[in-house]
C-alpha positions in Angstrom: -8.3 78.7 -104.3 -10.2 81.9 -104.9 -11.3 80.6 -108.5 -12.3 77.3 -107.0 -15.1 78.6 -105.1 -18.3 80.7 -106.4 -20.3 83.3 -104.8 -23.5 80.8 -105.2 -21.5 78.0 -103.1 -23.2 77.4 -99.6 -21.7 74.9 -96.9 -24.8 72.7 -97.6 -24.2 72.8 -101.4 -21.0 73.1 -102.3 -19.1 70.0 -104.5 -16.8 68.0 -103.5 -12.7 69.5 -104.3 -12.9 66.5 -107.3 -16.0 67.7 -108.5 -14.6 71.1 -108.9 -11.7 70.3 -110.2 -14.0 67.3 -113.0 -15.4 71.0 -113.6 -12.7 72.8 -115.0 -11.3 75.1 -112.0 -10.6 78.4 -113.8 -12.7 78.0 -117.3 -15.6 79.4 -116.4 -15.5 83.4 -117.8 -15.8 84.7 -114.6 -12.9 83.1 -113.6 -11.4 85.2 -116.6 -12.4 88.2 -115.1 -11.3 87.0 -111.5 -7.6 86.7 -112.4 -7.5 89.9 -114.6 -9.2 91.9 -111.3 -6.5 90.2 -108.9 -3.5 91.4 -111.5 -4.8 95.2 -110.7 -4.9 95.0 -107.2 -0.9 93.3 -107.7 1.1 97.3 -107.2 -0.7 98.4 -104.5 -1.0 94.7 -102.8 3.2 94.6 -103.1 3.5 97.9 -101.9 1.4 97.2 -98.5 3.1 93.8 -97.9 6.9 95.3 -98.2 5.7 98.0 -95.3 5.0 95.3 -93.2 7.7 93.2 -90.8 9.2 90.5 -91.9 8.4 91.7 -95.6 9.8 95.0 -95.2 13.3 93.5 -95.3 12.9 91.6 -98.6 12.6 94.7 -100.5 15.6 94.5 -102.2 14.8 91.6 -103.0 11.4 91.8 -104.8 12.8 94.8 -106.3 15.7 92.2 -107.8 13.2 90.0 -108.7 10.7 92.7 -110.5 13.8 94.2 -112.8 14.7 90.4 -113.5 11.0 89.4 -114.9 10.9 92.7 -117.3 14.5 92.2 -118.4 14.7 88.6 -119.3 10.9 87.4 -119.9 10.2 89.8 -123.2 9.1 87.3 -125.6 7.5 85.3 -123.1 5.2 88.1 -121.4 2.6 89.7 -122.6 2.5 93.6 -123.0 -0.1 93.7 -120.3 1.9 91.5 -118.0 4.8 94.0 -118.3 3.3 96.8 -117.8 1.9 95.4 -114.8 5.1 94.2 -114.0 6.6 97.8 -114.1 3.7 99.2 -112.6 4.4 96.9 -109.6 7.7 98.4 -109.6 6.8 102.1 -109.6 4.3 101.0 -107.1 7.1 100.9 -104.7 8.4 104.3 -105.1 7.5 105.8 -102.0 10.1 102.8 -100.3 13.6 104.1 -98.9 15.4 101.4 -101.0 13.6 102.1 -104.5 15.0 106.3 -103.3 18.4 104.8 -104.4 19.2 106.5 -107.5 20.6 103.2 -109.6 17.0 102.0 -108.8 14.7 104.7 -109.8 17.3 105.6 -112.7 16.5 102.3 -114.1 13.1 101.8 -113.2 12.2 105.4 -115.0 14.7 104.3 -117.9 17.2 107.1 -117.3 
């Protein structure tokens, strides 16, 4: 949704959803850009929502889910996609499940 809309689009001027779409929704190089300034804000976004209820009991989960995508996706990530991928995990640190010492142990490597 955010790279179907531009900051140049009024209510009185904005294109129909086909239009945008006819356009090519995410080819424009600011759409580029867009994506790759949404993957930084992806650690500290993670860490906020799994402080919050009901997130804040999923944590194990996404945790799960983090280790999962590094192990098994090497050849199909990029190196930038897994380093973001473990700096979403470090990202979560300060959380009293990632204090467990068989997840920092393998999230540092150890």
């Amino acid at each position: 949704m955010l790279l179907g809309l531009s900051a140049d689009c009024s209510a009185w001027q904005c294109e129909t959803i086909d239009r945008v779409f006819a356009r090519g929704l995410g080819k424009r190089p600011v759409d580029t850009l867009a994506v790759k300034e949404i993957f930084t804000l992806l650690p500290g976004s993670l860490q906020i929502l799994l402080t919050k209820e009901p997130w804040k009991e999923q944590t194990p989960k996404f945790i799960d889910w983090l280790f999962s995508l590094m192990e098994n996706a090497d050849e199909m990530l990029t190196q930038s996609s897994r380093e973001l991928l473990k700096a979403s995990l470090l990202a979560l640190r300060s959380l009293p499940e990632f204090k467990k010492k068989a997840i920092w142990t393998k999230a540092y490597g150890w």
